[in-house]
C-alpha positions as CSV (number, residue, x, y, z in Angstrom):
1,X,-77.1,48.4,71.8
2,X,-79.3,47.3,74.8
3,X,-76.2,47.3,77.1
4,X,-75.3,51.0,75.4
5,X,-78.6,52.6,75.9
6,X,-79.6,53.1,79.5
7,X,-76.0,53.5,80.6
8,X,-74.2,55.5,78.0
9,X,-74.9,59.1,76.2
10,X,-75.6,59.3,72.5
11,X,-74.4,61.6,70.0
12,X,-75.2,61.3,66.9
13,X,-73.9,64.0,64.1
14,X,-74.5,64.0,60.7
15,X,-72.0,65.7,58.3
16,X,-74.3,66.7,55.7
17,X,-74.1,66.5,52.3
18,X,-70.5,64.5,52.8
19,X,-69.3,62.5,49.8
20,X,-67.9,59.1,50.7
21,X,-64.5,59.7,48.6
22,X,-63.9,63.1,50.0
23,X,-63.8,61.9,53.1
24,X,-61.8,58.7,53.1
25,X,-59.7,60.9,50.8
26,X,-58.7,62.9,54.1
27,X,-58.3,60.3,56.2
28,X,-55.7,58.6,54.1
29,X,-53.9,61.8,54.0
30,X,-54.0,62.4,57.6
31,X,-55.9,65.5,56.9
32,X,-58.5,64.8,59.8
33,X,-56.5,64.1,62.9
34,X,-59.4,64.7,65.2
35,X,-61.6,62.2,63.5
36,X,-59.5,59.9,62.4
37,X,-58.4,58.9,65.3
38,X,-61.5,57.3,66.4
39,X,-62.5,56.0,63.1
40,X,-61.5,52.0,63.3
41,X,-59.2,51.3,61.8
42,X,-58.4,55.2,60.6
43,X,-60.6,54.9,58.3
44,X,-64.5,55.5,57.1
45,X,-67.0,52.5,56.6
46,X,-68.5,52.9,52.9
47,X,-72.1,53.0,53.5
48,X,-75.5,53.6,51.4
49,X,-77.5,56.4,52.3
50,X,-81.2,55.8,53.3
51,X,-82.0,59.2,51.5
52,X,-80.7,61.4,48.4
53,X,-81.4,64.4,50.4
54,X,-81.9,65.6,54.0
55,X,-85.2,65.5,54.7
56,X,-85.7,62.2,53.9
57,X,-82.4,60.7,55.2
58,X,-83.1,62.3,58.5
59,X,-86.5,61.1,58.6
60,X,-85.2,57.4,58.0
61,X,-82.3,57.7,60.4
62,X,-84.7,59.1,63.3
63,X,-86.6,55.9,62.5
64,X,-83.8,53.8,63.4
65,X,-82.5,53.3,59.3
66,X,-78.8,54.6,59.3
67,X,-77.3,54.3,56.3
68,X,-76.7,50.6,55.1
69,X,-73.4,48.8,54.6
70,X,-73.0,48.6,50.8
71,X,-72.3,44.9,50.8
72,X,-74.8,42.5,50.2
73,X,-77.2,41.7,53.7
74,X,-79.4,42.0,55.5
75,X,-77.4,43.8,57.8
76,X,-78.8,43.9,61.7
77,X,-79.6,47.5,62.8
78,X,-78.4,49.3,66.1
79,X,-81.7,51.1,66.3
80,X,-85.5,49.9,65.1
81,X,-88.9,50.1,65.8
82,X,-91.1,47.0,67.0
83,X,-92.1,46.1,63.8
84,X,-93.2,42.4,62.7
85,X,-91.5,40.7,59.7
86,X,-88.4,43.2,60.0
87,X,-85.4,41.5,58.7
88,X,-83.0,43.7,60.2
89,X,-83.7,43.7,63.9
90,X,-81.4,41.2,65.6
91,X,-80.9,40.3,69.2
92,X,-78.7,43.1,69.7
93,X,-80.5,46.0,68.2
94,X,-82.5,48.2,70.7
95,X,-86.0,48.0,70.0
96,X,-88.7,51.3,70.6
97,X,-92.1,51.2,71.2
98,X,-92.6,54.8,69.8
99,X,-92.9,56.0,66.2
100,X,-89.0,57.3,66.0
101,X,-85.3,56.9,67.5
102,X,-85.6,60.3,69.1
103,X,-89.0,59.7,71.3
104,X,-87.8,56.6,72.0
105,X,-84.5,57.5,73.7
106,X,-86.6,60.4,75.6
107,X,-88.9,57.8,77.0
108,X,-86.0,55.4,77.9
109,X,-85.0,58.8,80.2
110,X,-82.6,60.8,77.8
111,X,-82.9,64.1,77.5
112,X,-83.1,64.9,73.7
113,X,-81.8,68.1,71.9
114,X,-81.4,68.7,68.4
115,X,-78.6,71.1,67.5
116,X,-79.9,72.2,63.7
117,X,-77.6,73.2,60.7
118,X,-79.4,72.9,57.1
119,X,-82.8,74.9,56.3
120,X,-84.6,71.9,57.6
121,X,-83.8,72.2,61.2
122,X,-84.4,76.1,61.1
123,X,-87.9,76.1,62.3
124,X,-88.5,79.1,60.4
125,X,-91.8,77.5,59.1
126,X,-93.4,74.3,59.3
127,X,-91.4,72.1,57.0
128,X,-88.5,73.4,58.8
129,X,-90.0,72.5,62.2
130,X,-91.0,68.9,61.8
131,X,-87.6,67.0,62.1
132,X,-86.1,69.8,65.5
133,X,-90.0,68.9,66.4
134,X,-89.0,65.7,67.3
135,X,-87.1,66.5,69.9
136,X,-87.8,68.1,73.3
137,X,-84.8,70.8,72.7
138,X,-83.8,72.2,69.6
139,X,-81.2,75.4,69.1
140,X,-80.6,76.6,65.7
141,X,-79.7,80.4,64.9
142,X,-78.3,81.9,61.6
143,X,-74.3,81.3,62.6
144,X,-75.7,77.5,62.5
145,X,-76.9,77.6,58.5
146,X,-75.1,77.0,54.9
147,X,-74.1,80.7,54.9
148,X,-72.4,80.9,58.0
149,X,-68.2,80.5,57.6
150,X,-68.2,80.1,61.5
151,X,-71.2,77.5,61.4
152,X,-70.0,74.6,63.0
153,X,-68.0,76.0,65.7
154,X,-71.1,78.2,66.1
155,X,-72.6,74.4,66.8
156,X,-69.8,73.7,68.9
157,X,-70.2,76.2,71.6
158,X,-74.0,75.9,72.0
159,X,-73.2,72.1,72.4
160,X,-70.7,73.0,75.0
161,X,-73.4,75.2,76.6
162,X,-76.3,72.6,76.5
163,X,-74.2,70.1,77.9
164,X,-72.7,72.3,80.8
165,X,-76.5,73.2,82.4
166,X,-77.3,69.0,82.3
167,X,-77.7,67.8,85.5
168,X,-74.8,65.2,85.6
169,X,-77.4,62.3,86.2
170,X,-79.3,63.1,82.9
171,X,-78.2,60.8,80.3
172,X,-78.1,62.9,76.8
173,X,-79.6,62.2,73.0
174,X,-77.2,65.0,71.3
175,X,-78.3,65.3,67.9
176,X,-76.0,68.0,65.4
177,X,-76.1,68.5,61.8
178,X,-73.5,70.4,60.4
179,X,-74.0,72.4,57.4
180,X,-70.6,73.4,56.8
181,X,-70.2,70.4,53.8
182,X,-73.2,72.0,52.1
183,X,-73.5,74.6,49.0
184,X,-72.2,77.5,49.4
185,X,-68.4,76.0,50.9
186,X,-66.3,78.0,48.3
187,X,-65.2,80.4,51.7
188,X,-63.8,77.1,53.3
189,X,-60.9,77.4,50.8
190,X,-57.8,80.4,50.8
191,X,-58.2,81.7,47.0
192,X,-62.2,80.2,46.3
193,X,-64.3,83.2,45.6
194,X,-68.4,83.5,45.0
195,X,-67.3,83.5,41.6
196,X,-65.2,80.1,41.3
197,X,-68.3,78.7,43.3
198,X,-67.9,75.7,44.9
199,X,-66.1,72.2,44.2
200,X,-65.0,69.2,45.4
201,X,-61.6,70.8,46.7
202,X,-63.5,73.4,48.7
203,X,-66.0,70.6,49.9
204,X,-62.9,68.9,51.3
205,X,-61.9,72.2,52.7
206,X,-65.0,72.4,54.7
207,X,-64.7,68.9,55.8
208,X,-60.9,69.8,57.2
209,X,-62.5,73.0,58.9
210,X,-65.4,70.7,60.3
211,X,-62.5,67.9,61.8
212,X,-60.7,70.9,63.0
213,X,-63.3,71.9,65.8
214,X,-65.0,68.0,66.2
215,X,-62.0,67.5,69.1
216,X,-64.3,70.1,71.5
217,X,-67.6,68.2,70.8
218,X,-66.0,65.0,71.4
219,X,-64.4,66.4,74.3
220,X,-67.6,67.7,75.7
221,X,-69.4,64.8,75.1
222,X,-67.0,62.2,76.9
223,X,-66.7,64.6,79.7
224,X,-70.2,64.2,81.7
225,X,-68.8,61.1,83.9
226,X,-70.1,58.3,82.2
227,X,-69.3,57.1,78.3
228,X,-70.4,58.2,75.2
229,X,-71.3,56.1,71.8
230,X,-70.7,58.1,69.2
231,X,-72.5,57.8,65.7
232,X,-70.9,60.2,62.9
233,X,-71.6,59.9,59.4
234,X,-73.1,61.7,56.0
235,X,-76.8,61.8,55.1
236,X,-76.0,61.9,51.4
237,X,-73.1,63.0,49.2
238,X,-73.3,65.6,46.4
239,X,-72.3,65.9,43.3
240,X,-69.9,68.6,41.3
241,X,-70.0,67.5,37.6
242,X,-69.5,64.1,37.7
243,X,-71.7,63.0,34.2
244,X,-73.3,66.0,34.0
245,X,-74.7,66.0,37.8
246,X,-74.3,69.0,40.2
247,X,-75.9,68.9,43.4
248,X,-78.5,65.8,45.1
249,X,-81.8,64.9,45.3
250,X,-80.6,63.1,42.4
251,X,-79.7,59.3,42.2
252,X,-76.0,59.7,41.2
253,X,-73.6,56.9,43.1
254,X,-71.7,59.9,44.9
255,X,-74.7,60.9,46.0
256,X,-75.7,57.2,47.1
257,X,-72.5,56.6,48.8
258,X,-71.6,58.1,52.3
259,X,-69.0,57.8,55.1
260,X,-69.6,56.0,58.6
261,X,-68.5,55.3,62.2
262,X,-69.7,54.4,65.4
263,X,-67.5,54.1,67.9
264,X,-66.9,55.2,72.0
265,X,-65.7,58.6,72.5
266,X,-63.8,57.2,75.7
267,X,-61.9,54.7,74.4
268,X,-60.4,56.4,71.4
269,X,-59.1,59.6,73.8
């Protein structure tokens, strides 16, 4: 990462709420052509989330802990704090002198804007203002949120927008977190109602509506002159029945268990 940062843009997008075997599901049946295609491989990594729900997943990942390889480790980090005695910073991990990821990229030169999707990135009160706090842009309106059937594409075009007012020197931190994975999905789906509710099919739905429109954002991305490192993954999974369990914030192994990749926008085009 210390040859990436400095000379490359970032983006980094979290698909929340994604379940790992909904989306490697989708990938195998060549239901995410957009995505797959720069997965390695064509296929997801099976990580471990660093939190059972947003707020603390993104507080870990903004301090450099993405989720974890679920093999045994330790397993060297791209991104960490200077921190004695960690086991997980190796020779190629890029090392901050500031609290988080975020500050550190904006005092390495980046430019840093959050692109919000869940209630935590709505700044519609302080909870919801401390992780877009972080950054020194953040954008999040109501076509953004859960509700919204348009949300990500909604995300999409104010990406587009942010990107196309850069200055073409400014290297870019492009944080997004899309809600469309989250409760409700059930309008994802042809024939789902409000009164089915959601399930896993129409969480896959969503996650085929998502891949659908992730072409534009990785097209804006790569398009700014220089290359782009791309991290794209879950901050949790969810559950919908499985033992008794509906939802997260719970300490279910579907909820455990997320999808990765990091890869260069560039090369997989």
């Amino acid at each position: 990462m210390n040859d990436i940062v400095g000379t490359h843009d970032i983006l980094l997008v979290t698909l929340d709420t994604l379940r790992y075997d909904v989306a490697q599901e989708l990938a195998e049946a060549g239901r995410l052509p957009n995505l797959a295609r720069h997965l390695p491989g064509g296929a997801w990594e099976r990580r471990h989330a660093p939190g059972s729900f947003t707020y603390a997943s993104h507080q870990a990942m903004f301090a450099g802990f993405l989720p974890t390889p679920a093999a045994p480790g330790p397993h060297p980090r791209l991104f960490a704090a200077r921190f004695a005695g960690s086991e997980t910073t190796a020779d190629g991990t890029y090392v901050y002198d500031t609290p988080d990821l975020v500050t550190g990229l904006a005092a390495a030169g980046y430019r840093t804007v959050c692109i919000g999707g869940v209630g935590f990135f709505n700044k519609q009160g302080p909870l919801g203002s401390v992780l877009p706090g972080m950054f020194q842009e953040s954008h999040w309106e109501p076509e953004f949120g859960v509700t919204s059937p348009t949300s990500f594409e909604s995300q999409v075009t104010r990406a587009e927008k942010v990107i196309a007012q850069l200055p073409p020197e400014q290297r870019l931190f492009l944080f997004v977190n899309v809600s469309a994975l989250h409760q409700p999905n059930w309008f994802h789906l042809p024939g789902a109602s409000r009164e089915t509710g959601d399930t896993r099919a129409t969480h896959a739905a969503a996650l085929a509506y998502v891949d659908h429109h992730m072409g534009r954002l990785l097209s804006a991305t790569s398009g700014r002159g220089r290359p782009c490192f791309a991290v794209v993954c879950s901050d949790h999974g969810t559950a919908y029945g499985e033992d008794g369990f509906t939802g997260h914030r719970i300490g279910h192994d579907v909820v455990w268990t997320v999808p990765y990749a990091h890869f260069f926008v560039d090369e997989a085009r």
